[in-house]
NUBAPA-14862 format. One record per residue: z negated, y, x negated of N, C-alpha, C in turn; residue in three letters. Coordinates in steps of 0.2 Angstrom, whole numbers, plus 5000, padded with zeros to 4 digits. Last residue first. Example, Ala and Ser with C-alpha at 12.3 -4.5 7.8 and 13.67 -1.06 7.14 Angstrom:
<rs>
496549894936496449954932496150004936SER 496149724934496149784938496149844934ALA 
</rs>
This chain:
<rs>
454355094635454355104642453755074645UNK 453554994624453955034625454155044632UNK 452354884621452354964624452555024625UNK 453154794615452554784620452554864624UNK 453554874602453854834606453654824612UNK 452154894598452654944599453054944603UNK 451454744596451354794600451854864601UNK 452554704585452654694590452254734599UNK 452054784574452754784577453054754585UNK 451154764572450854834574451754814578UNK 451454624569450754634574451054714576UNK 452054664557452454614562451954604568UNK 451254684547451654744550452054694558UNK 450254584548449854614550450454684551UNK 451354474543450854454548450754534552UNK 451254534529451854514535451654534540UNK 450054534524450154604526451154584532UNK 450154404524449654444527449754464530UNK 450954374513451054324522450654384525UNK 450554434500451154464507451454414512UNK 449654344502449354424501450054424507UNK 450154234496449854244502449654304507UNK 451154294485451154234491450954254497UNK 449854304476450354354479450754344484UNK 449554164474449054214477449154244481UNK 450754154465450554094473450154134479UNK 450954244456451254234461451154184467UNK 449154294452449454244451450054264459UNK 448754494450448754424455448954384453UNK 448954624446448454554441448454494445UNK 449354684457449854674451449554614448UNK 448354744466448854654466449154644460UNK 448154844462447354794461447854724461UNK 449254934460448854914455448454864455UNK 449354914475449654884470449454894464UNK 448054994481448254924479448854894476UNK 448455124473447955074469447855014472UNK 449555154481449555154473449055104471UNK 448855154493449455124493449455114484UNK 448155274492447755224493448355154492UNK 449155374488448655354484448255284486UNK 449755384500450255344495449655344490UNK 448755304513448755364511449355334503UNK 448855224528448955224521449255284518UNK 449255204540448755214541448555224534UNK 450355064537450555114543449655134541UNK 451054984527450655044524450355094531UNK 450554824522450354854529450254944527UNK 451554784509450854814512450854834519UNK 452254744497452254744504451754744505UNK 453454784481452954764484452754764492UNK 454754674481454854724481454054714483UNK 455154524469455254554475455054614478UNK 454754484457455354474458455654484465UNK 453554494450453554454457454154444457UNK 453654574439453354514436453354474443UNK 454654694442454954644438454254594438UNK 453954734453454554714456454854654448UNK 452954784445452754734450453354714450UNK 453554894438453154844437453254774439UNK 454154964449454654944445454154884442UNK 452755024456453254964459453854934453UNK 452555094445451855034447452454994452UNK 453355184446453255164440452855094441UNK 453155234458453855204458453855174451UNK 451855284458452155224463452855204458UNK 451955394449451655344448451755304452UNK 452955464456453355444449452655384448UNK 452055514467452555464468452755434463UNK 451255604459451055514462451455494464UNK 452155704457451555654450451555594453UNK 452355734469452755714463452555674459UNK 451155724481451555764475451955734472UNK 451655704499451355664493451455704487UNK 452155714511451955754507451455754501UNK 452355554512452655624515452155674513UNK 451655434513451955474507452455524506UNK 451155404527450555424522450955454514UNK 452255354532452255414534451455434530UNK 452755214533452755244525452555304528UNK 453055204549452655154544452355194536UNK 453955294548453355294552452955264549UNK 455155274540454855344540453955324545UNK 455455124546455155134541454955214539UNK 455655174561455255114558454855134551UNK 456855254557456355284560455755224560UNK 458055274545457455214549456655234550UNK 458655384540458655354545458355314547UNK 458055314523458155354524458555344535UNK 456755204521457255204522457655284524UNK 455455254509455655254517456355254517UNK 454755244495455255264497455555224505UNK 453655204495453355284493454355294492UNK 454055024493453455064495453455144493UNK 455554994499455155004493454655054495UNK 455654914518455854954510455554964505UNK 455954754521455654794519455754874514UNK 456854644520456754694527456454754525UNK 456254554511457154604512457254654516UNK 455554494518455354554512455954594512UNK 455854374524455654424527455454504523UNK 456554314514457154364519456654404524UNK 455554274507455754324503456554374508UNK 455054184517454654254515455154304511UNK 456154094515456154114523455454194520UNK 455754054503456454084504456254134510UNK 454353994506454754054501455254084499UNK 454153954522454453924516454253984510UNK 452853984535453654014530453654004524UNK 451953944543452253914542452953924536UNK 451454064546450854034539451453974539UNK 452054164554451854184547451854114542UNK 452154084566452654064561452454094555UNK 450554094569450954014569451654034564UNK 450754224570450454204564450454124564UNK 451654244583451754274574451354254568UNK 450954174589451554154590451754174582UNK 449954254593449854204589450354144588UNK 450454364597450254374591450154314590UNK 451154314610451254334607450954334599UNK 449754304614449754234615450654254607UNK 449354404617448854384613449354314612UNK 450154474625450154504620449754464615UNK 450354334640450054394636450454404630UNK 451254214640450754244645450554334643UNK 452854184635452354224632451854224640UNK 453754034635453354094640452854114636UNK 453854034617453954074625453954024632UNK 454053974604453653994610453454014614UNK 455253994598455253934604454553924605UNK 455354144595455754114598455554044604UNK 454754104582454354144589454654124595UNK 455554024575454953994578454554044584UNK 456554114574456754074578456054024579UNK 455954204568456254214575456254164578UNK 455854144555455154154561455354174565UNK 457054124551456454064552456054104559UNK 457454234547457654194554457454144556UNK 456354384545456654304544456854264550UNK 456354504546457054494545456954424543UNK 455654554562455354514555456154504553UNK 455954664572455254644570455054624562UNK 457254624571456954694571456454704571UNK 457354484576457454494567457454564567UNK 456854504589456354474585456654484577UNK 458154554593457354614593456954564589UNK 458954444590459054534588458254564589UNK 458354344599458054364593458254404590UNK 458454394611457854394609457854404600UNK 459754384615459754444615458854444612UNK 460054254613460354284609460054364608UNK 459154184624458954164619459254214612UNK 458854344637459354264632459054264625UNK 457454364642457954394637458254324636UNK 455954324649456754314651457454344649UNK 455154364641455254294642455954294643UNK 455554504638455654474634455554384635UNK 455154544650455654554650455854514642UNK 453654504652454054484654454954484653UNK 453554624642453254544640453854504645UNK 453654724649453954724645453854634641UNK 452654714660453454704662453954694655UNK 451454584654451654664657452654654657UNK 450654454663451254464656451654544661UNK 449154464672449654454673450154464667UNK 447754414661448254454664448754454665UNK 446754274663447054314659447654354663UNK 444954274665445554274669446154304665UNK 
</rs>
């Protein structure tokens, strides 16, 4: 038997089509995937949501990925104000020096052989565990790469939506 849609689910069925997707491009900064989250609703559940997010995840062109990466800030640098991003990167706070200079040198890398910033699910990541996957991805073919950060999309755009979900 599936559960009544909590108040905040509901509140999101019934948000204007305008006032939905602001929260949906504060989830994911593509407007592709808003707008296909978007024309799945009525959400029943949280479940039905996520699967909403990986319907549009796998569907996104490489433009519509590279606007959702836009959103993102550089790994072992948190936006400065964006309590989002200070949460999420919260494993590179009190990080040494040494290893951040190594991050910001292994992203400089990356950043010039992808052409787009690295992305990870770092919420629960330490900035050394963060360091060696990007050294493990660096060696990936860009298609690969592609897919990798459909994933880690996917999977920050999950913890982003339950947060959502479980505000008030």
């Amino acid at each position: 038997m599936t559960q009544p849609a909590t108040p905040a689910l509901q509140g999101l069925n019934h948000a204007s089509d305008e006032e939905l997707i602001t929260l949906l491009v504060e989830i994911c900064s593509s407007p592709a995937w808003a707008k296909h989250v978007q024309a799945t609703r009525p959400w029943t559940d949280a479940e039905a949501l996520h699967a909403a997010n990986l319907t549009a995840m796998a569907g996104l062109a490489t433009a519509d990925l590279a606007d959702a990466m836009a959103g993102h800030a550089r790994i072992g640098r948190p936006k400065d104000g964006d309590a989002t991003s200070q949460r999420e990167q919260a494993g590179v706070h009190g990080a040494d020096s040494a290893l951040l200079e190594e991050l910001q040198a292994a992203n400089d890398s990356y950043e010039e052989k992808f052409g787009h910033v690295f992305l990870i699910c770092a919420t629960g990541r330490t900035a050394g565990t963060m360091l060696a996957a990007l050294r493990a991805r660096h060696g990936n073919d860009t298609a690969t790469e592609r897919e990798i950060v459909r994933g880690e999309l996917r999977k920050i755009n999950d913890i982003r939506i339950d947060r959502l979900l479980n505000e008030n």
